[in-house]
PDB file as gemmi writes it, atoms N, CA and C in Angstrom:
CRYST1    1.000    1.000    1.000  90.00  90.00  90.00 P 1                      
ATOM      1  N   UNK A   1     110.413  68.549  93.367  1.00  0.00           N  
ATOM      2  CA  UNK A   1     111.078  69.533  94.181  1.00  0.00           C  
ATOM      3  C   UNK A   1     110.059  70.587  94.621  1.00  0.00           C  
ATOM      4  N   UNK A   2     110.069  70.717  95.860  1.00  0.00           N  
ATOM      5  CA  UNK A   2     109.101  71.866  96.478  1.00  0.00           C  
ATOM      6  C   UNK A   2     109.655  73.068  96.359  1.00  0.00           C  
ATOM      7  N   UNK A   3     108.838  74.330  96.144  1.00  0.00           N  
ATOM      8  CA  UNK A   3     109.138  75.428  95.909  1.00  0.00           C  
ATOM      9  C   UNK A   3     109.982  76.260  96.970  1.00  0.00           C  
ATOM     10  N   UNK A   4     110.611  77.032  96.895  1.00  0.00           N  
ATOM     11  CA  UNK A   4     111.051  77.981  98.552  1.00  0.00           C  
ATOM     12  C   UNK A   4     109.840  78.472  99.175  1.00  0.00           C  
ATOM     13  N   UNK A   5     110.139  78.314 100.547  1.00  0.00           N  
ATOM     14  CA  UNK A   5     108.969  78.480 101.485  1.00  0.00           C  
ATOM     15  C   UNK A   5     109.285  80.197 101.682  1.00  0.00           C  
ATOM     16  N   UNK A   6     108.362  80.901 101.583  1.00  0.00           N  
ATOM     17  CA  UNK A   6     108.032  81.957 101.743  1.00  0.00           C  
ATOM     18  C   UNK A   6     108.339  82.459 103.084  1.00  0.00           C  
ATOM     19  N   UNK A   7     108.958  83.482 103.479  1.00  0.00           N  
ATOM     20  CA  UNK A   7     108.885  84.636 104.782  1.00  0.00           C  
ATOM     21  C   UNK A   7     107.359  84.470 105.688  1.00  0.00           C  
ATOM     22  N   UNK A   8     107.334  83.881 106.749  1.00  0.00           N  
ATOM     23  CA  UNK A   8     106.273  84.440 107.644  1.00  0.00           C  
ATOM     24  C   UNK A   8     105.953  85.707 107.337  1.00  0.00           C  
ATOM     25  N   UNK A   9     104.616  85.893 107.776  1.00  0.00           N  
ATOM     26  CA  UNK A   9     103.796  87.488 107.200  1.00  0.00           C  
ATOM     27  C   UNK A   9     104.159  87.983 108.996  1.00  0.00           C  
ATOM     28  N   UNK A  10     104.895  89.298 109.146  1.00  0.00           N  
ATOM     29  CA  UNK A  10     105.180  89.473 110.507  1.00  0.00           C  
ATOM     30  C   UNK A  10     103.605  90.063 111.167  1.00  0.00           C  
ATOM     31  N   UNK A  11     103.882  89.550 112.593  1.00  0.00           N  
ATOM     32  CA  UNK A  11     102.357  89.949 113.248  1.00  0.00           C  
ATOM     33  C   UNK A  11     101.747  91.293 112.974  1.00  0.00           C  
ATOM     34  N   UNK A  12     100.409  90.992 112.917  1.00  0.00           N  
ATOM     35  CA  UNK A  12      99.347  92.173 112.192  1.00  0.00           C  
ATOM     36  C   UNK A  12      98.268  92.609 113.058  1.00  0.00           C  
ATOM     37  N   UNK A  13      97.862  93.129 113.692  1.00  0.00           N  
ATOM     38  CA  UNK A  13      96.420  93.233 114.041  1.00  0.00           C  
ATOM     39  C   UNK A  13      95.285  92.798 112.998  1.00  0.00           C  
ATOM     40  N   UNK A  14      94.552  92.543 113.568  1.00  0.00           N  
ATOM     41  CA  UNK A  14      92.930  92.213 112.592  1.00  0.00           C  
ATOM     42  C   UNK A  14      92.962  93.309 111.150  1.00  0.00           C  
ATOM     43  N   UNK A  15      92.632  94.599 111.778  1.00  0.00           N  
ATOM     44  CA  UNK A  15      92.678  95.191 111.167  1.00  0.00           C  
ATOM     45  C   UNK A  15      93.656  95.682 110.003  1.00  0.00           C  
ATOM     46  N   UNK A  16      94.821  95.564 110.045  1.00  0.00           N  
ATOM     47  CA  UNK A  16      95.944  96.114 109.814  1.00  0.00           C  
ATOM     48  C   UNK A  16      96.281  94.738 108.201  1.00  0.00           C  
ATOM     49  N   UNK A  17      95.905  93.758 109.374  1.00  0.00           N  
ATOM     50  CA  UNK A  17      95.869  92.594 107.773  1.00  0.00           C  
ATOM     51  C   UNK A  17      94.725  93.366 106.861  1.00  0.00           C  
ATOM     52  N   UNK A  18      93.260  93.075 107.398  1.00  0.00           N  
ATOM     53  CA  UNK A  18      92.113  93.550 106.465  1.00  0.00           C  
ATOM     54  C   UNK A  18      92.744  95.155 105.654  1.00  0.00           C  
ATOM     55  N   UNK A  19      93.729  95.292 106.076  1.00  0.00           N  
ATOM     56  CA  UNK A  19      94.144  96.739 105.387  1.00  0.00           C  
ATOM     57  C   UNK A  19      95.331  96.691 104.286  1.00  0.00           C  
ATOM     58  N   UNK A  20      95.950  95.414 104.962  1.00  0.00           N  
ATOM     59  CA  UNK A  20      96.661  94.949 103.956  1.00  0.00           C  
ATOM     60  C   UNK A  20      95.675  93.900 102.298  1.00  0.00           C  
ATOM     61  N   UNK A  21      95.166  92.975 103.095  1.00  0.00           N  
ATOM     62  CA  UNK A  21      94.098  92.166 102.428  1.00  0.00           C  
ATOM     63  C   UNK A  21      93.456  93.023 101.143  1.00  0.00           C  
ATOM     64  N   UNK A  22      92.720  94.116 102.003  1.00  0.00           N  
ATOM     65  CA  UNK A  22      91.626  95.081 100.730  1.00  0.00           C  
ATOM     66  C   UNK A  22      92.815  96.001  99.551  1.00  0.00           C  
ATOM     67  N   UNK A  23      93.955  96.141 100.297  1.00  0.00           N  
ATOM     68  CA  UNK A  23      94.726  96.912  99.457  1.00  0.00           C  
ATOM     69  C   UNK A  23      95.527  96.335  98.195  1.00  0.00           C  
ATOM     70  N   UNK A  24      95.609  95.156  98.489  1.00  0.00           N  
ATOM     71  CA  UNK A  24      96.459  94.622  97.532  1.00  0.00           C  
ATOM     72  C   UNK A  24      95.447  93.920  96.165  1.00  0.00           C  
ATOM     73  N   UNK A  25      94.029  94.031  96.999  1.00  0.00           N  
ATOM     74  CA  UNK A  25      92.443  93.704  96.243  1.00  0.00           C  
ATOM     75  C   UNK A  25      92.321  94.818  95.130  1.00  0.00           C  
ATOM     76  N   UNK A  26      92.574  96.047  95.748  1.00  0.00           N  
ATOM     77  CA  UNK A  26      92.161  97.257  94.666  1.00  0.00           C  
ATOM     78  C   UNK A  26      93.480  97.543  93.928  1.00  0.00           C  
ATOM     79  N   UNK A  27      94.664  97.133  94.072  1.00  0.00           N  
ATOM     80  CA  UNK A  27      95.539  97.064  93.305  1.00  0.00           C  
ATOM     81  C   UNK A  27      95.692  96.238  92.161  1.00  0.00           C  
ATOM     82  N   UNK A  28      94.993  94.483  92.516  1.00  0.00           N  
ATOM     83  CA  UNK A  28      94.858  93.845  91.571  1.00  0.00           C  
ATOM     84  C   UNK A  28      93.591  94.219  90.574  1.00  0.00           C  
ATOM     85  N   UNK A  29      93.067  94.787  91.322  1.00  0.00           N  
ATOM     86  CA  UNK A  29      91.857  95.624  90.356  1.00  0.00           C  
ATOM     87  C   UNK A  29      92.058  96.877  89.424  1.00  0.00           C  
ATOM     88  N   UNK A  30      92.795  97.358  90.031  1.00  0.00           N  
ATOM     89  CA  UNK A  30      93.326  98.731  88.878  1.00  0.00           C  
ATOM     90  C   UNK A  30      94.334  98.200  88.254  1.00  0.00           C  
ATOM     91  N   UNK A  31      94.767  96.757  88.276  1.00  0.00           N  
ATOM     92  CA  UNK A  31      95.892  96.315  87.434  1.00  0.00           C  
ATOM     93  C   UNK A  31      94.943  95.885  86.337  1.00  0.00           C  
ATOM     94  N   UNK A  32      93.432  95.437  86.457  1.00  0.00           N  
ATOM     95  CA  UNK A  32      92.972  94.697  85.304  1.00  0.00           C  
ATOM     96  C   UNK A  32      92.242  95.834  84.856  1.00  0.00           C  
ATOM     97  N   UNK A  33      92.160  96.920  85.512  1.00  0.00           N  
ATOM     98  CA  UNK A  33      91.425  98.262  84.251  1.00  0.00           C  
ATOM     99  C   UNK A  33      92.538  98.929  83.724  1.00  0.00           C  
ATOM    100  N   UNK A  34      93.985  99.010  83.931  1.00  0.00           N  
ATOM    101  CA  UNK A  34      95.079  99.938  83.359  1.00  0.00           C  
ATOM    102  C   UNK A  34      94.813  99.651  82.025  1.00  0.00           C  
ATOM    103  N   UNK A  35      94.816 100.599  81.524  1.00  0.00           N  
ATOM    104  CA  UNK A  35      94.452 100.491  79.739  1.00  0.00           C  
ATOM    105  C   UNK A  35      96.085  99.836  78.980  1.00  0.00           C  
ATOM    106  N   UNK A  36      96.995  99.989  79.624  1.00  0.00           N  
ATOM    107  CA  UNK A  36      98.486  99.340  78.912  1.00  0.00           C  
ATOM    108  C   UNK A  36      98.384  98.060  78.974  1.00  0.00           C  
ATOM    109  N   UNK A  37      97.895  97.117  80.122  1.00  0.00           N  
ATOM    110  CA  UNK A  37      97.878  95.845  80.193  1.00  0.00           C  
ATOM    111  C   UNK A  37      96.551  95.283  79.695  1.00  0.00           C  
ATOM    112  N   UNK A  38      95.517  96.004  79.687  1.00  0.00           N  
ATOM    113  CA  UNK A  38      93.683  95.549  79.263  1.00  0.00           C  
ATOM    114  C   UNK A  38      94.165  94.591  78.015  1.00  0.00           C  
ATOM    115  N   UNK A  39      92.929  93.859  78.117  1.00  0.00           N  
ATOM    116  CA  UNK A  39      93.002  93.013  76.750  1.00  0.00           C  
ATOM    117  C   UNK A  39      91.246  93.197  76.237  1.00  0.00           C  
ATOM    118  N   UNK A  40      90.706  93.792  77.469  1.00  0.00           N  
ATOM    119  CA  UNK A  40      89.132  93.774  76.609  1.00  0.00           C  
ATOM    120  C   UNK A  40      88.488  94.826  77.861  1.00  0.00           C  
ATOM    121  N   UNK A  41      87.541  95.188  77.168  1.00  0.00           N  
ATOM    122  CA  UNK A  41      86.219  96.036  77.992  1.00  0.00           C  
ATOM    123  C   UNK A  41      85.695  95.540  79.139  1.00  0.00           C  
ATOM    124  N   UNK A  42      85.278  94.428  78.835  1.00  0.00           N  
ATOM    125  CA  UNK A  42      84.397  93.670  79.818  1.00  0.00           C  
ATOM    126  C   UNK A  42      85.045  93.293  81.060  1.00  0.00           C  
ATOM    127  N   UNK A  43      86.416  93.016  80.780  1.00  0.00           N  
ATOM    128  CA  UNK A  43      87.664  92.758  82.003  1.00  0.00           C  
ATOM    129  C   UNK A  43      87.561  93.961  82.916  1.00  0.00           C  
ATOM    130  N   UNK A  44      87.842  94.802  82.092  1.00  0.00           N  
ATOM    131  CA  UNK A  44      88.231  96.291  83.005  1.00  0.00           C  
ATOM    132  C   UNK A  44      86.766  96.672  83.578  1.00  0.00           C  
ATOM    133  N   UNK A  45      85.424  96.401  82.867  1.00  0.00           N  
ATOM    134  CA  UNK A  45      84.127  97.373  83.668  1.00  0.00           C  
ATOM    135  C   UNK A  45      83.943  96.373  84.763  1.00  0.00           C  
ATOM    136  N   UNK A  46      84.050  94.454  84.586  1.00  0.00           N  
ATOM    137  CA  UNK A  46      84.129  93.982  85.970  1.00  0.00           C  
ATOM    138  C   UNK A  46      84.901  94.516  86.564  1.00  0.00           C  
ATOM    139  N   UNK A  47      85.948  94.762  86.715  1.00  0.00           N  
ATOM    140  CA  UNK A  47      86.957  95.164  87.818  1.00  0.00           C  
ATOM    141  C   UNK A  47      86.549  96.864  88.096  1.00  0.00           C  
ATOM    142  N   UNK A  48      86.515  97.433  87.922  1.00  0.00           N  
ATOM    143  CA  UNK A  48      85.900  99.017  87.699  1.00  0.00           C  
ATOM    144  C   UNK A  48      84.337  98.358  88.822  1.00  0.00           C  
ATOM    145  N   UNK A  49      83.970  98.214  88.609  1.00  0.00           N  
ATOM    146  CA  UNK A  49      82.112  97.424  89.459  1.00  0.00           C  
ATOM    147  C   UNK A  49      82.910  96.960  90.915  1.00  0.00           C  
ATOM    148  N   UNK A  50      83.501  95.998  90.913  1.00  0.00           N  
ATOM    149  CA  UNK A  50      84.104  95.502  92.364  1.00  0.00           C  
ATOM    150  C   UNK A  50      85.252  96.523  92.855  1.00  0.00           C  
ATOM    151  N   UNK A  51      85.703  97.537  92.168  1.00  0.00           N  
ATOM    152  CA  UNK A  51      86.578  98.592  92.663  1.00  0.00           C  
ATOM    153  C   UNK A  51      86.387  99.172  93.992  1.00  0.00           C  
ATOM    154  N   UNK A  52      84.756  99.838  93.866  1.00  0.00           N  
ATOM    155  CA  UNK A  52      84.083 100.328  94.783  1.00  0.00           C  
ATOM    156  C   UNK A  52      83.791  99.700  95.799  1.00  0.00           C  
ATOM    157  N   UNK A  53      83.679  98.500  96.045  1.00  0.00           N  
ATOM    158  CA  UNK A  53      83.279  97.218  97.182  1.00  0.00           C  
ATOM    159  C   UNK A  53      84.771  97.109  98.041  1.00  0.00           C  
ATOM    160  N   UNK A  54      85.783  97.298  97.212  1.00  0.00           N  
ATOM    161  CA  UNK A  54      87.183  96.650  97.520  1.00  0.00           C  
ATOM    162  C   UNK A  54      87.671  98.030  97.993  1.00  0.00           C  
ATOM    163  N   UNK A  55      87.318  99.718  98.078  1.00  0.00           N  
ATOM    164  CA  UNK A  55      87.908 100.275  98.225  1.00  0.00           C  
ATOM    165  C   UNK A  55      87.054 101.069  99.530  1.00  0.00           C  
ATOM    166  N   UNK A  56      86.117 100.345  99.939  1.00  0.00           N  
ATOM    167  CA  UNK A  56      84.839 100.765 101.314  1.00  0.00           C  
ATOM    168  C   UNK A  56      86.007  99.342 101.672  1.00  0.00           C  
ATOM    169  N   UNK A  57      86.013  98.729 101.523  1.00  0.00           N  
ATOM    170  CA  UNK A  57      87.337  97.481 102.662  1.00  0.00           C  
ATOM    171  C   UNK A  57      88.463  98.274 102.939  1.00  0.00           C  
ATOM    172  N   UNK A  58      88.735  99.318 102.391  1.00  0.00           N  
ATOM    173  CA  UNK A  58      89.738  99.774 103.039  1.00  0.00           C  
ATOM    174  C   UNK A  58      89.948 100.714 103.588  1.00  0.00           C  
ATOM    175  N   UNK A  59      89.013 101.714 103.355  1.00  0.00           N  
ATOM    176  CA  UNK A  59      88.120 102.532 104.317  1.00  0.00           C  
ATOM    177  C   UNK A  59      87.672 102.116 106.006  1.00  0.00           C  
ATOM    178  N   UNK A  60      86.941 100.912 105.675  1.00  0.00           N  
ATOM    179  CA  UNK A  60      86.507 100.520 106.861  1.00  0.00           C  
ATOM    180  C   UNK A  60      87.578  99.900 107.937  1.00  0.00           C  
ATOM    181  N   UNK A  61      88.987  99.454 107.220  1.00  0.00           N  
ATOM    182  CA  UNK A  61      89.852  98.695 108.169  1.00  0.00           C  
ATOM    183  C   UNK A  61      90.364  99.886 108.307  1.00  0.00           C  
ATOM    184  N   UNK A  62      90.486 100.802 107.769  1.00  0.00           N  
ATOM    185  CA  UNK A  62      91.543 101.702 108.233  1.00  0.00           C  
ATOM    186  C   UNK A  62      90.668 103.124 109.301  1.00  0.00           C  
ATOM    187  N   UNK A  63      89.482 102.936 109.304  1.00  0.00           N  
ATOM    188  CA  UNK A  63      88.614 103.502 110.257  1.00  0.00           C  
ATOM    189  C   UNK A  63      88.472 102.996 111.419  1.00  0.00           C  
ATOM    190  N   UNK A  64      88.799 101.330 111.755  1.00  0.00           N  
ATOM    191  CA  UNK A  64      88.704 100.352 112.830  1.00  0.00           C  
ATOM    192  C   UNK A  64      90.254 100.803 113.219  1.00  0.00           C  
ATOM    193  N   UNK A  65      91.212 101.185 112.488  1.00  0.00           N  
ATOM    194  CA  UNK A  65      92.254 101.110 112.931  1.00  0.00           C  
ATOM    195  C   UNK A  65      92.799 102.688 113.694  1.00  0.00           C  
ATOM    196  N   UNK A  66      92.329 103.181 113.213  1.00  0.00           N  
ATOM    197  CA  UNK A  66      92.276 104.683 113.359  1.00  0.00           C  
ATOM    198  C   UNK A  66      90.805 104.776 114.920  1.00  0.00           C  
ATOM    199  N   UNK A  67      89.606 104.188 114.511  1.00  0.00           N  
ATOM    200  CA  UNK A  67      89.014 104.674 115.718  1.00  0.00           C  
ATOM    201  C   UNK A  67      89.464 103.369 117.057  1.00  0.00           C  
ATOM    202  N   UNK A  68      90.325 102.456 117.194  1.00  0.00           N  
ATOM    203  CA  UNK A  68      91.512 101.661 118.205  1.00  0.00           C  
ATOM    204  C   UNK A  68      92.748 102.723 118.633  1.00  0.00           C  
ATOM    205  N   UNK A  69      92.931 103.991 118.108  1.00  0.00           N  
ATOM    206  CA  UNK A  69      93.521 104.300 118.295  1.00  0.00           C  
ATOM    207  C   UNK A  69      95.280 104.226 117.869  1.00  0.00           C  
ATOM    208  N   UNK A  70      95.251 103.254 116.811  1.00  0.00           N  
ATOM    209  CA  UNK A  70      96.192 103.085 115.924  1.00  0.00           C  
ATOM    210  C   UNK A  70      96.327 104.518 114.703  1.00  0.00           C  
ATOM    211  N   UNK A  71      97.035 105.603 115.539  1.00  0.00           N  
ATOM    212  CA  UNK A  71      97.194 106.714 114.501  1.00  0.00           C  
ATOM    213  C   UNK A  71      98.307 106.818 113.621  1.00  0.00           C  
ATOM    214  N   UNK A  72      99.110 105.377 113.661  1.00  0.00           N  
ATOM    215  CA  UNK A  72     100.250 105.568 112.589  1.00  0.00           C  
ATOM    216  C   UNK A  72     100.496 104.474 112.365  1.00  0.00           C  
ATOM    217  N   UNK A  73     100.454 104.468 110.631  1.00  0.00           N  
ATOM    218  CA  UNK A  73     101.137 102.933 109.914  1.00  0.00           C  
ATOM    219  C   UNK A  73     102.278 102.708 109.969  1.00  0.00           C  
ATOM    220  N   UNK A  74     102.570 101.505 110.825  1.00  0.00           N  
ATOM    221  CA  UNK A  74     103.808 101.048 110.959  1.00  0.00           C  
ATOM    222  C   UNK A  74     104.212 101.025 109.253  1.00  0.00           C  
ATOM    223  N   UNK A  75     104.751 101.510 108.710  1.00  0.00           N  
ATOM    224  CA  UNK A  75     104.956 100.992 107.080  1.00  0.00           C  
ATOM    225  C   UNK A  75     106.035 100.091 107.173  1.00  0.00           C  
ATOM    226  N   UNK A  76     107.182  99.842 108.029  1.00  0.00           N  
ATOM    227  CA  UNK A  76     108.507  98.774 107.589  1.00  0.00           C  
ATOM    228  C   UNK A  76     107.568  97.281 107.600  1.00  0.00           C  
ATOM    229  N   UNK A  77     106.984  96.962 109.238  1.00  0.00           N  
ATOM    230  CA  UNK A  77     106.042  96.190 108.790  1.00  0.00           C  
ATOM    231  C   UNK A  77     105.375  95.607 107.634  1.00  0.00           C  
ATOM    232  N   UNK A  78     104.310  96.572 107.671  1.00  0.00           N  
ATOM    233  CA  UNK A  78     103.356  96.685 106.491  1.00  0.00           C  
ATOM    234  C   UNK A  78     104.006  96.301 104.595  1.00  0.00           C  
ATOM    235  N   UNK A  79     105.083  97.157 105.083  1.00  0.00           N  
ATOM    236  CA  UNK A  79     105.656  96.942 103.900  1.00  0.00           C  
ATOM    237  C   UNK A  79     106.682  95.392 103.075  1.00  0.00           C  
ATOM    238  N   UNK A  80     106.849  95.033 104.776  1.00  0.00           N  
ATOM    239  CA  UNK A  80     107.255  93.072 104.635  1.00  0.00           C  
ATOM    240  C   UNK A  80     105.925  92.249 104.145  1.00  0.00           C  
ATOM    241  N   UNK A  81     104.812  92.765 105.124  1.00  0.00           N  
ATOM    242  CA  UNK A  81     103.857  91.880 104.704  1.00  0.00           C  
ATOM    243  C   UNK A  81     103.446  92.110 103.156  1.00  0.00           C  
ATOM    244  N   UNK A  82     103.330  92.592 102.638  1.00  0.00           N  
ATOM    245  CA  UNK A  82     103.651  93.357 101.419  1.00  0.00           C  
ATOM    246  C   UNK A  82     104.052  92.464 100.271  1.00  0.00           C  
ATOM    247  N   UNK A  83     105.625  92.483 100.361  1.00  0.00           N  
ATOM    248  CA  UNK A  83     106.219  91.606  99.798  1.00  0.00           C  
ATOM    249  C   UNK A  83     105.922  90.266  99.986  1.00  0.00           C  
ATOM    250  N   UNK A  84     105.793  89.880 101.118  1.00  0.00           N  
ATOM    251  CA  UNK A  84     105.519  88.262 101.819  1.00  0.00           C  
ATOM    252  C   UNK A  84     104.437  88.251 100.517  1.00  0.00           C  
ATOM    253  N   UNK A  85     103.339  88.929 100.283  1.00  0.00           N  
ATOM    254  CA  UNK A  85     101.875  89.103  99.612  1.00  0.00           C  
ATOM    255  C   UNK A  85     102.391  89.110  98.264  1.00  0.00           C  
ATOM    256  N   UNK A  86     103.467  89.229  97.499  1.00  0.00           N  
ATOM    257  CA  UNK A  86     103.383  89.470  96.419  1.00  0.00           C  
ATOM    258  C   UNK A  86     103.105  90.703  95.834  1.00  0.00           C  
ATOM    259  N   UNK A  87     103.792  91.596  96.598  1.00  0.00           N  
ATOM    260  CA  UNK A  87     102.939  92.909  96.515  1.00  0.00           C  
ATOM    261  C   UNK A  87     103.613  93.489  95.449  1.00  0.00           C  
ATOM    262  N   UNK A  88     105.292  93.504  94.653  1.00  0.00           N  
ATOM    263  CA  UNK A  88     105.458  94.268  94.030  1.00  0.00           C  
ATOM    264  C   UNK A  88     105.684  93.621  92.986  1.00  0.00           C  
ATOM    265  N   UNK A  89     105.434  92.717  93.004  1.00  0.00           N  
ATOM    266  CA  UNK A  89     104.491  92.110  91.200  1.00  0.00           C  
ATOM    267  C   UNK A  89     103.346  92.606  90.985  1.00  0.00           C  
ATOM    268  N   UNK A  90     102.318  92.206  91.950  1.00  0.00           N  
ATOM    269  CA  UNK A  90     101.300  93.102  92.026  1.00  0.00           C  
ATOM    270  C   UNK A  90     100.887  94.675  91.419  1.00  0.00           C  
ATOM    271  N   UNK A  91     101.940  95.331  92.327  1.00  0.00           N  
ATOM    272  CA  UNK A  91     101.982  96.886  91.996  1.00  0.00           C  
ATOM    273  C   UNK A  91     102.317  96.484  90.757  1.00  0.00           C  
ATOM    274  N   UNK A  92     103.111  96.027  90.179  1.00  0.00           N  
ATOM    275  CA  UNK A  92     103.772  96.702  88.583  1.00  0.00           C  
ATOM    276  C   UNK A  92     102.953  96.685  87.775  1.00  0.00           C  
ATOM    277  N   UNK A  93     101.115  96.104  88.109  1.00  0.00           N  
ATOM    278  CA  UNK A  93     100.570  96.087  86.760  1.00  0.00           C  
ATOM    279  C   UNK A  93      99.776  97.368  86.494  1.00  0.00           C  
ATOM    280  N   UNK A  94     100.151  98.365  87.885  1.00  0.00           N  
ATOM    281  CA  UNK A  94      99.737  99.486  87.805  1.00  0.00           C  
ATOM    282  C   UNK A  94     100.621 100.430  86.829  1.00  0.00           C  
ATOM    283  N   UNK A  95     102.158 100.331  86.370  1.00  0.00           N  
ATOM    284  CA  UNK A  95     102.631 101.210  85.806  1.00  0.00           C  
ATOM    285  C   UNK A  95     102.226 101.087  83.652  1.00  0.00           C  
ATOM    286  N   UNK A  96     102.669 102.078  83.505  1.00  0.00           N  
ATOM    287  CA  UNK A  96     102.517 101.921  82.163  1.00  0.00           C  
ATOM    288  C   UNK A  96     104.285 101.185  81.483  1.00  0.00           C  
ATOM    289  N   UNK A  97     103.776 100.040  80.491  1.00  0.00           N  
ATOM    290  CA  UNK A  97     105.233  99.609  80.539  1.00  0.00           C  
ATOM    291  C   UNK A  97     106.427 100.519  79.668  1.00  0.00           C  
ATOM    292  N   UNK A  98     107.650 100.081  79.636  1.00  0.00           N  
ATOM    293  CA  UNK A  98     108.530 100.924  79.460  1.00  0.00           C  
ATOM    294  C   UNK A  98     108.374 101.258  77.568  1.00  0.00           C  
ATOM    295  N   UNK A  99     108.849 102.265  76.898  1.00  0.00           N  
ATOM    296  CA  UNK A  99     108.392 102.169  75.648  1.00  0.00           C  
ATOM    297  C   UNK A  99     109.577 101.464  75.056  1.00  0.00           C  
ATOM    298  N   UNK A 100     109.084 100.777  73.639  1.00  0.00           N  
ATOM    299  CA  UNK A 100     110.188 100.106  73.055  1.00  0.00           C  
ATOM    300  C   UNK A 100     110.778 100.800  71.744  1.00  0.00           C  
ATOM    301  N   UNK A 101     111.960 100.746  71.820  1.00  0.00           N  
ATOM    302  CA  UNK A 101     112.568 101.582  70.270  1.00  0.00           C  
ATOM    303  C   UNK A 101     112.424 100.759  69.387  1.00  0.00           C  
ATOM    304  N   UNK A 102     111.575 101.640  68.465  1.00  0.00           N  
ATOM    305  CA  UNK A 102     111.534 101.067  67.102  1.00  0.00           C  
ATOM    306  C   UNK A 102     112.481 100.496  66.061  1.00  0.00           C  
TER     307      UNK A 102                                                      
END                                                                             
């Protein structure tokens, strides 16, 4: 049995993907340095090292997008492609998890 086919990602400019692309990059990256989910050092200082690479990607798309003259993020958009991306699994490895009663 094949899986459910996923939502088309709705149309993007170049940029606007690369803005989506780098963002959801430094999210999965601050998901592997959050100290609640870490399992080791070495995980989190790689990801901490490519942080900086992944967060000039989003700088730079959002400077291409901004000097095109694109002065406002569509967010409803942005925010489908998002989800289409897996985005709020993603995000959650940014929160700290809920505490458990003893």
């Amino acid at each position: 049995m094949l899986p459910p086919e996923l939502p088309p990602l709705p149309a993007l400019t170049r940029a606007e993907a690369a803005f989506i692309d780098s963002y959801l990059e430094v999210v999965d990256l601050l998901g592997r340095i959050n100290p609640a989910h870490g399992r080791d050092t070495y995980t989190a200082l790689r990801a901490a090292q490519a942080l900086v690479g992944r967060a000039v990607a989003v700088r730079d798309a959002l400077t291409l997008m901004h000097g095109r003259g694109e002065t406002r993020v569509c967010a409803p958009t942005l925010t489908r492609a998002l989800r289409v991306l897996d985005g709020e699994r993603r995000t959650g490895r940014l929160t700290v998890p809920p505490q458990t009663t003893p």
